[in-house]
C-alpha positions as a printed Julia matrix, in Angstrom:
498×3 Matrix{Float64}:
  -2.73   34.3    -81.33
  -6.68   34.82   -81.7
  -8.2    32.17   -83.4
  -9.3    32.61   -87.44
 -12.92   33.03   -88.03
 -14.58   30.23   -89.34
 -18.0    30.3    -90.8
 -18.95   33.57   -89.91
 -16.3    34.78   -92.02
 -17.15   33.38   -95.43
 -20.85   32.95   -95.13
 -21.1    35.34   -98.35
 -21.03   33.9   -101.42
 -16.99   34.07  -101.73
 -15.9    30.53  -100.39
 -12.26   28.96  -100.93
 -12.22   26.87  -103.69
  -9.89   23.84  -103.15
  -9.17   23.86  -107.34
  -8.33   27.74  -107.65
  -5.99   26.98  -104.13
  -3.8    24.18  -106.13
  -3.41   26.06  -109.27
  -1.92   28.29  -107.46
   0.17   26.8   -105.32
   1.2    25.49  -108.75
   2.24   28.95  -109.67
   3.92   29.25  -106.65
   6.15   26.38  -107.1
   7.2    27.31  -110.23
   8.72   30.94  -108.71
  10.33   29.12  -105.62
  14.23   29.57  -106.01
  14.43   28.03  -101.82
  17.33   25.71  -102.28
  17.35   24.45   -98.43
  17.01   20.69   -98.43
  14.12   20.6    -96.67
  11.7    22.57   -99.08
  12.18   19.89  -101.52
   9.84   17.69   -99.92
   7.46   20.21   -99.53
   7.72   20.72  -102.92
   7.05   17.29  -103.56
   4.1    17.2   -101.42
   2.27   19.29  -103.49
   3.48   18.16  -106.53
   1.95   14.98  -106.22
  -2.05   17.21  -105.84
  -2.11   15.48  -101.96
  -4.77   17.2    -99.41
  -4.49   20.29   -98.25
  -2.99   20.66   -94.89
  -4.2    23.9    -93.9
  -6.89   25.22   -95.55
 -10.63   23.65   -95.06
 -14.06   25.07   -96.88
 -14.5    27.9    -93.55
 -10.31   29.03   -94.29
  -7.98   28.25   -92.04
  -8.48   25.26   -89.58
  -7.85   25.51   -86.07
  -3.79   23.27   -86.51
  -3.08   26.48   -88.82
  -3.37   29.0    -85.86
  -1.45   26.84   -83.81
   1.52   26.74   -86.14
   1.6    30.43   -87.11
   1.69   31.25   -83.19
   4.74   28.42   -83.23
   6.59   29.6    -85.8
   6.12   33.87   -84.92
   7.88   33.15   -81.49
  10.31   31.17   -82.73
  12.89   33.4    -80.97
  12.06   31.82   -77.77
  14.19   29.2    -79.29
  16.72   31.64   -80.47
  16.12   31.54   -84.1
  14.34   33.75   -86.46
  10.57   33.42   -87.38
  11.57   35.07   -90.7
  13.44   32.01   -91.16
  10.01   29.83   -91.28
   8.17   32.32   -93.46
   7.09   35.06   -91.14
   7.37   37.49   -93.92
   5.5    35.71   -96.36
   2.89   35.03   -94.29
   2.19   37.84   -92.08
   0.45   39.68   -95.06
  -1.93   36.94   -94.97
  -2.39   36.38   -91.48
  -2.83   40.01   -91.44
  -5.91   40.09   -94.04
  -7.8    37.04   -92.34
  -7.43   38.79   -88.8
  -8.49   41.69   -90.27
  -9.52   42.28   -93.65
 -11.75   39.38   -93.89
 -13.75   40.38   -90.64
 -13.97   43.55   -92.71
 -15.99   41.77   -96.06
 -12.36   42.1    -98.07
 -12.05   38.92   -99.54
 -10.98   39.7   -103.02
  -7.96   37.46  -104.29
  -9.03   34.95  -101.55
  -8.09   31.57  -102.92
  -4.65   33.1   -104.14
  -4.11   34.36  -100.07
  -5.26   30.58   -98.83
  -2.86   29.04  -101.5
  -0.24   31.34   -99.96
  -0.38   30.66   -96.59
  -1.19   26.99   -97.53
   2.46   26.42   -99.03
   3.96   28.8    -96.65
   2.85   27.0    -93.73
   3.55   23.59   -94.99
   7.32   25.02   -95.47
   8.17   26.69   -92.61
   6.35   23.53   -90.95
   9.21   21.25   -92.01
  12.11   23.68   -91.85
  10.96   24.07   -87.7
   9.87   20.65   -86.91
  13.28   19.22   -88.68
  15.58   21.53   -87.34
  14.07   21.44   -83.74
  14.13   17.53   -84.14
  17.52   16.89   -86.02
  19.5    20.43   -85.71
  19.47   23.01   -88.36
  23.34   22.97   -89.48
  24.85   19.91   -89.71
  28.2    19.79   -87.73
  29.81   16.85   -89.54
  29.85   18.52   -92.74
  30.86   21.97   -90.65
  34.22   21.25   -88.88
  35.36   18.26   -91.13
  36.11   20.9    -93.32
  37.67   23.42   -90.81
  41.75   22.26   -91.03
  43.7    21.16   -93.99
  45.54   18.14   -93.63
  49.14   19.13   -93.67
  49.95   15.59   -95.53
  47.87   16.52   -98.74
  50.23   19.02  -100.55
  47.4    19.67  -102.36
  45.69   21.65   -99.69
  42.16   19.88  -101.01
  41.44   17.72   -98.02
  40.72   18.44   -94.6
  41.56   16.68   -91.03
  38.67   15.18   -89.64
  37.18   16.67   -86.17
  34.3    14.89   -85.73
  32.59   11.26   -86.03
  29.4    11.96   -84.01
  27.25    9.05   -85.24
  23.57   11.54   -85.31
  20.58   10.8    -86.38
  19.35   12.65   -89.39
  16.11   13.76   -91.2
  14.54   11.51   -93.16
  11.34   10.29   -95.47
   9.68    8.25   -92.99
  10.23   11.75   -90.11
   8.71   13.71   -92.7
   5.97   11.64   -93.63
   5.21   11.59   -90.01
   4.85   15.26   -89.48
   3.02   15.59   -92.39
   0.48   13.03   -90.36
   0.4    15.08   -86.95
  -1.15   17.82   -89.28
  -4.59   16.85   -89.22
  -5.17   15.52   -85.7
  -5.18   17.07   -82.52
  -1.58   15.77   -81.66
   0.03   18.92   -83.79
   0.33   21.08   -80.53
   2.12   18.06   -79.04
   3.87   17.04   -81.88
   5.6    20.83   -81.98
   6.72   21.02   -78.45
   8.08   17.12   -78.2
  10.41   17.98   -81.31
  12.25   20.66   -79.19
  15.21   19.09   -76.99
  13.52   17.9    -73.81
  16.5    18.12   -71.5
  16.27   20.59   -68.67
  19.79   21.95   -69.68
  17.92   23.06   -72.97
  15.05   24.71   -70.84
  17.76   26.58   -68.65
  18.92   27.65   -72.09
  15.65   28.81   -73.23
  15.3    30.61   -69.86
  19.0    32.44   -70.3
  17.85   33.4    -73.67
  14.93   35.7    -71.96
  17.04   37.45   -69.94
  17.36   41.37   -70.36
  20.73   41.56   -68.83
  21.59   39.4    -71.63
  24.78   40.89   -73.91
  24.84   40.47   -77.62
  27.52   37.81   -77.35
  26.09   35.97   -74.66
  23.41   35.56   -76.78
  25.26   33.83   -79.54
  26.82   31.53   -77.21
  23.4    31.13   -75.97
  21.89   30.01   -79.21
  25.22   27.81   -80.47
  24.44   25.49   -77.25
  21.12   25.16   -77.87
  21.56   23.93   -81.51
  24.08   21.22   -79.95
  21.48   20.24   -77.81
  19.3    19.31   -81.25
  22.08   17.39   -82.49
  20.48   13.84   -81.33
  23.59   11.38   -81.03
  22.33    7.6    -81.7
  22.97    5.32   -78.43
  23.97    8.13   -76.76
  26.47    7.78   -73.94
  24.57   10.35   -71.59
  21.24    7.67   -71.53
  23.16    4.66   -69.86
  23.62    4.25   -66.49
  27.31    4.02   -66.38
  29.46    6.67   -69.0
  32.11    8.71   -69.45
  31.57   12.73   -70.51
  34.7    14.8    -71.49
  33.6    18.62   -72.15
  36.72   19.92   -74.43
  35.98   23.64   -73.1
  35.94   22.78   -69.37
  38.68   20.78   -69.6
  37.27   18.24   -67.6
  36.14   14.69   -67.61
  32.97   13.24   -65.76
  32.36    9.83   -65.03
  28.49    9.22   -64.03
  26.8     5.68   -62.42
  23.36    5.89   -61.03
  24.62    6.47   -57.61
  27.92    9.04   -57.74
  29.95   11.2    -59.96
  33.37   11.38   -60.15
  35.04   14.88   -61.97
  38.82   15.24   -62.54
  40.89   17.83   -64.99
  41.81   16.98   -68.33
  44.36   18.31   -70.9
  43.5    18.1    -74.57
  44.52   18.85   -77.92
  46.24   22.19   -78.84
  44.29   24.24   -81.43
  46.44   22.78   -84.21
  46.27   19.4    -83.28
  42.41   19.64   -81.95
  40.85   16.77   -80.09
  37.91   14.99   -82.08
  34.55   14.79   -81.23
  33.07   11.27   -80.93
  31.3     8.47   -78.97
  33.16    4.73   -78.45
  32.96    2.48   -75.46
  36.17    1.94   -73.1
  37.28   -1.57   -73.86
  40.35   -1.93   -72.26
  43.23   -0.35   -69.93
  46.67   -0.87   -70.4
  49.14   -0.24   -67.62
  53.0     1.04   -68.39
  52.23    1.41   -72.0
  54.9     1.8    -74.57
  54.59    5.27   -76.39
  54.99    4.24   -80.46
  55.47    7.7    -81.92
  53.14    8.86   -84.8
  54.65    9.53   -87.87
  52.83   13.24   -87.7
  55.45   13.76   -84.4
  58.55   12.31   -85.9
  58.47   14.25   -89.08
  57.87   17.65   -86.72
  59.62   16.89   -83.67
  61.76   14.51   -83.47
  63.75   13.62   -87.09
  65.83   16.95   -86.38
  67.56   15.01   -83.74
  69.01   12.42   -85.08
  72.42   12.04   -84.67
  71.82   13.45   -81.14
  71.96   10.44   -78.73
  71.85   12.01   -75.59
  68.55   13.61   -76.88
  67.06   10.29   -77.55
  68.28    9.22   -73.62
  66.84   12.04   -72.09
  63.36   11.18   -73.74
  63.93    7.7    -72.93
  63.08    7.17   -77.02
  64.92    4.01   -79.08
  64.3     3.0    -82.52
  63.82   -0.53   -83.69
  63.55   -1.66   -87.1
  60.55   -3.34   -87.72
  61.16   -6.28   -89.37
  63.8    -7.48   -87.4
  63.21   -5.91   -83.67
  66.84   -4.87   -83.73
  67.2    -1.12   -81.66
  69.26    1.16   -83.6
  71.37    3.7    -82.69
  70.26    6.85   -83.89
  73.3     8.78   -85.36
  73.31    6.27   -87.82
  69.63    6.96   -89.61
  68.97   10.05   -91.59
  65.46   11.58   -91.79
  64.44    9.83   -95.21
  65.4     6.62   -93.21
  63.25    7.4    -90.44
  60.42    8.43   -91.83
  60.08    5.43   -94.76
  57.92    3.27   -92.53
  61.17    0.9    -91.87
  61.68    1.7    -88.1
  59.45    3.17   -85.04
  60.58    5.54   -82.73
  58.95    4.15   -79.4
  59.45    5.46   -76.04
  59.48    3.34   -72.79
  57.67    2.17   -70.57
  57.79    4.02   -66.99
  57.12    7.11   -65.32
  59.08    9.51   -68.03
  56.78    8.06   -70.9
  54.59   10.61   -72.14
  51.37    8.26   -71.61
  51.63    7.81   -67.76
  51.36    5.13   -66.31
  48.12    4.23   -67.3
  45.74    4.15   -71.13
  42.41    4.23   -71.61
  41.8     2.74   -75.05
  38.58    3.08   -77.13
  37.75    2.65   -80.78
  37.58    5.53   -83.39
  38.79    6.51   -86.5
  41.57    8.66   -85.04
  43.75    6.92   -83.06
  43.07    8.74   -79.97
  42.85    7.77   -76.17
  42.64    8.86   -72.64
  45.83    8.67   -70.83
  47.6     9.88   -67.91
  51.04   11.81   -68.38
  54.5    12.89   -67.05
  54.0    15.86   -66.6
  51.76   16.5    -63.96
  52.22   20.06   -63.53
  50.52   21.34   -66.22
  46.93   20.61   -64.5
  47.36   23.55   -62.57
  47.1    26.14   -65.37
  43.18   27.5    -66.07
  43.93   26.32   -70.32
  45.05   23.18   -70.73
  45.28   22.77   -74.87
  48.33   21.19   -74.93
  48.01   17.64   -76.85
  48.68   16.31   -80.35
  44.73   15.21   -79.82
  44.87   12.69   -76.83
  43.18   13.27   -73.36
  45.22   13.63   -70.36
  43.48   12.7    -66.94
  44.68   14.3    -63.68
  43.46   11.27   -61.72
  43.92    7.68   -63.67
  43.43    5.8    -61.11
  40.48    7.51   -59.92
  38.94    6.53   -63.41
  40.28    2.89   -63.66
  38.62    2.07   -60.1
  35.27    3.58   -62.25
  35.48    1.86   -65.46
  36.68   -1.44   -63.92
  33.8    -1.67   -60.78
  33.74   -5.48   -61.51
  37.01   -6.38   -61.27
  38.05   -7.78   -57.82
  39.98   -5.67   -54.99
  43.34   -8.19   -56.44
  43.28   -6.64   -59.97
  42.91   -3.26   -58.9
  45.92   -3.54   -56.28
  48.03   -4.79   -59.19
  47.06   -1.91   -61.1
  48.14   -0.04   -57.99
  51.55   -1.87   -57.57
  52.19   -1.57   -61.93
  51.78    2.19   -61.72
  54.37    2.51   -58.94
  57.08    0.78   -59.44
  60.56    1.32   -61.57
  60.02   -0.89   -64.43
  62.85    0.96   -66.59
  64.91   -2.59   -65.98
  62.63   -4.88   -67.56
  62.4    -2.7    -71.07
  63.81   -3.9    -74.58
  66.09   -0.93   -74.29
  67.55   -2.31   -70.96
  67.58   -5.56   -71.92
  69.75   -4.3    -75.25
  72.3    -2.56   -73.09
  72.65   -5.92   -71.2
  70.97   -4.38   -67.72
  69.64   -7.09   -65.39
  65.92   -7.05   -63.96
  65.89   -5.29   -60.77
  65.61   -8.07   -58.01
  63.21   -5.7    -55.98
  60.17   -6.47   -58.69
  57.56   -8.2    -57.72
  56.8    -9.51   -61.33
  53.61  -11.83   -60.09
  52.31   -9.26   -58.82
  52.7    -6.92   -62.32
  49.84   -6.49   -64.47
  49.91   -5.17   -68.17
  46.25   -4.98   -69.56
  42.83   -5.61   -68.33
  39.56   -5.83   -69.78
  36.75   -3.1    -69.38
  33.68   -5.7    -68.91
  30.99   -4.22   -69.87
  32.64   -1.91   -71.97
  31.69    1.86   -70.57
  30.26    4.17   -72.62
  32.27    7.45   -73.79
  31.48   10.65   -75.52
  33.53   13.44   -76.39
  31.84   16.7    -76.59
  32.02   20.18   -76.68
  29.54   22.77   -74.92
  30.46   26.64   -73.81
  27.42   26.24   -71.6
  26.99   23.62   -69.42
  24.93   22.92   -65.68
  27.25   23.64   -63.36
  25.76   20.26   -61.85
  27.31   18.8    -64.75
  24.11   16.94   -64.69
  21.66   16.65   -67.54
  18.92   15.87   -65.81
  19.08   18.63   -63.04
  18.91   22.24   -63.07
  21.95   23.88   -62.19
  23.32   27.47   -63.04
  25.33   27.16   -66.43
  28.66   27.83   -66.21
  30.49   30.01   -69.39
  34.09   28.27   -70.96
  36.11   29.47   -73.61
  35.41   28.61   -77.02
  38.79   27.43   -77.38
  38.36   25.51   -80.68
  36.28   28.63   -82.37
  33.46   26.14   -82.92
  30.93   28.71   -81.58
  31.85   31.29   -84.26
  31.79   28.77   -86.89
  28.46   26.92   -86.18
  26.41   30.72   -85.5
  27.83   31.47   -89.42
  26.64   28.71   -90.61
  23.37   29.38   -88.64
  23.34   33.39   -89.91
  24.16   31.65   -93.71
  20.37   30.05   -93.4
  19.13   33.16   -91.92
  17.89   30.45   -88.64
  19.21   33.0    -86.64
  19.49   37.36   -87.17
């Protein structure tokens, strides 16, 4: 953009006068119906008569031309310069490029006021959004699914505990500071994502061959790439990266990758979005059933005992430990809290052989399964929200590096052999411990020390390096949660994107 005339310009008697500029800004904040959050503080800015930002006895300073170039391509970012006050502001722009050159200059100070607050506005709504994101996705898909325990259909499951940072005072205050100085150029590209997978993203966005859709997916990825996740798991040395689309899990150190298939939660029963740190593995874990499954799948049977022995499933009372014998419990009995439905240990349980627990709020973790098979098909939504690895061990030899070539043959030897003797159900039908177990050399937990980093995500774009810091072509997945759909609305809703 060609730089605003400075003294030349108003060398006639007709100079901006800084009084007749507030007064009506003043008028301007009285007919301002904006209700995004972030116009509040500019708002408050000028509430509070502080300097102008923009606006200097010659017009426009030189930080003002560099802003209204920023915000007019906006769209090389995939969002709409109308969104940061393009309309308002190109009849202004307009006048100084061209009117004022001309000797217009009637309603001057009323045109500088304009593009004063304007600026200031669209300012904040870019340099927040491009910093922080411009939808927020924790208040976007915890409300997506009603919780099918609230017959009240007024609360939602939760999809999402991405711990983000968000906008505050002290950011604001900040940019307001960059405004003056010659760091505002800077300032407005380091804001912008500075990963190279959001430059490839950038560069897909330019193409020509480009469809209308591809587009949208196009811009969706680049506003998760805003989202900044505190401590995220992606800037240690050592993590753990599942990308729900891809179906796969990726396990980075500073010297290898390791990549494996991964099954995850059906549409219904969605797997959550988070960051923890793997803490601990446990080998031939019991299966306790969640109330969610018994009450769906599994009260029907009752009475049905060769069901329950097929699944390898026994209830125990709770209190007492006593296994129970289900033809003898109705549903209401079940499902009062009294007794668990638990399946054993071995290579029918559901879990594996093998868990990878982590913290979160959802009582989710990575586990291997019985059923094998299933990693062949391209979709592999098929969970109640957990993460099934094709390779366990593959991951266990990652996450435990430390551990000493005895531990990990253990693990090898725990994963392998028929345990179903040693079980409370066997041991309740009387059945001996097979004599062929090794039980020294069995092994039932280990610590993860240091704990390794996790985060669950969800891109439709991604390097097909699977590495951040490289450039790689980006692969396209399904949007198999409808995420994409529902994060563009929201975008469209703020008019960020057309």
């Amino acid at each position: 953009m060609r730089k605003t005339p400075a003294a030349d310009v108003f060398s006639t008697a007709v100079v901006p006068n800084p009084d007749s500029i507030r007064s009506a800004i003043a008028v301007l904040l009285a007919a301002d119906r904006d209700t995004l959050y972030l116009d509040h503080y500019a708002r408050n800015y000028y509430r509070a008569q502080k300097s102008l930002l923009w606006v200097n006895l010659f017009g426009l300073n030189p930080q003002a031309d560099t802003l209204i170039s920023t915000l007019f391509h906006a769209e090389a970012h995939g969002l709409n310069p109308e969104a940061f006050g393009q309309k308002e502001l190109s009849p202004e722009v307009d006048y100084f490029f061209r009117g004022v050159e001309n000797g217009a200059q009637e309603g001057l100070n009323w045109r500088l006021a304009r593009l004063e607050y304007y600026l200031t506005k669209g300012y904040l709504r870019y340099v927040a959004g491009q910093r922080y994101g411009f939808v927020n996705p924790t208040l976007l898909l915890n409300r997506l699914d009603k919780n099918d325990q609230d017959s009240t259909g007024r609360t939602f499951r939760r999809l999402t505990d991405l711990p983000l940072e968000h906008i505050d005072a002290q950011f604001v205050e900040c940019a307001l500071r960059k405004i003056p100085t010659d760091s505002l150029s800077t300032f407005l590209q380091e804001v912008s994502p500075q990963s190279e997978f959001y430059a490839a993203l950038c560069q897909r966005l330019q193409s020509d061959t480009l469809s209308a859709a591809g587009r949208r997916k196009t811009v969706v990825n680049m506003e998760r790439c805003r989202w900044r996740i505190k401590d995220d798991p992606r800037e240690h040395d050592r993590s753990v990266f599942v990308n729900i689309p891809e179906f796969r899990l990726y396990a980075f150190s500073p010297k290898s990758m390791i990549s494996m298939k991964i099954g995850c939660g059906a549409f219904a029963t969605k797997t959550p979005l988070l960051t923890s740190q793997i803490k601990r593995i446990e080998i031939n874990p019991l299966w306790v059933i969640p109330k969610s499954i018994l009450k769906n799948e599994v009260a029907r049977h009752l009475g049905d005992s060769a069901w329950f022995a097929r699944h390898h499933y026994y209830i125990r009372e709770r209190q007492t430990g006593d296994i129970k014998d289900p033809r003898n419990l109705d549903k209401w009995q079940l499902l009062s809290g009294k007794y668990a439905v638990i399946q054993e240990a071995g290579s029918a349980n559901s879990l594996g052989r093998i868990v990878f627990r982590f913290d979160n709020p959802f009582a989710v973790y990575i586990h291997h399964t019985s059923t094998p098979g299933f990693f062949a098909r391209q979709t592999r939504a098929v969970s109640h929200g957990c993460i099934r690895v094709e390779e366990p061990m593959a991951l266990a030899e990652f996450v435990l590096n430390t551990q000493p070539e005895e531990t990990m043959e253990r693990i090898r030897y725990s994963m392998q052999v028929d345990i179903s003797t040693l079980g409370a159900l066997a041991k309740s039908r009387g059945v001996k411990p097979s004599p062929t177990i090794k039980r020294n050399k069995l092994i039932s937990h280990v610590g993860v020390n240091p704990e390794v980093p996790l985060y669950v995500g969800y891109y439709t774009l991604y390097p097909t390096s699977h590495r951040i810091d490289r450039k790689d072509v980006l692969a396209d997945y399904p949007d198999v949660y409808g995420y994409d759909r529902v994060i563009y609305n929201a975008l469209l809703s703020k008019k960020y994107v057309r």
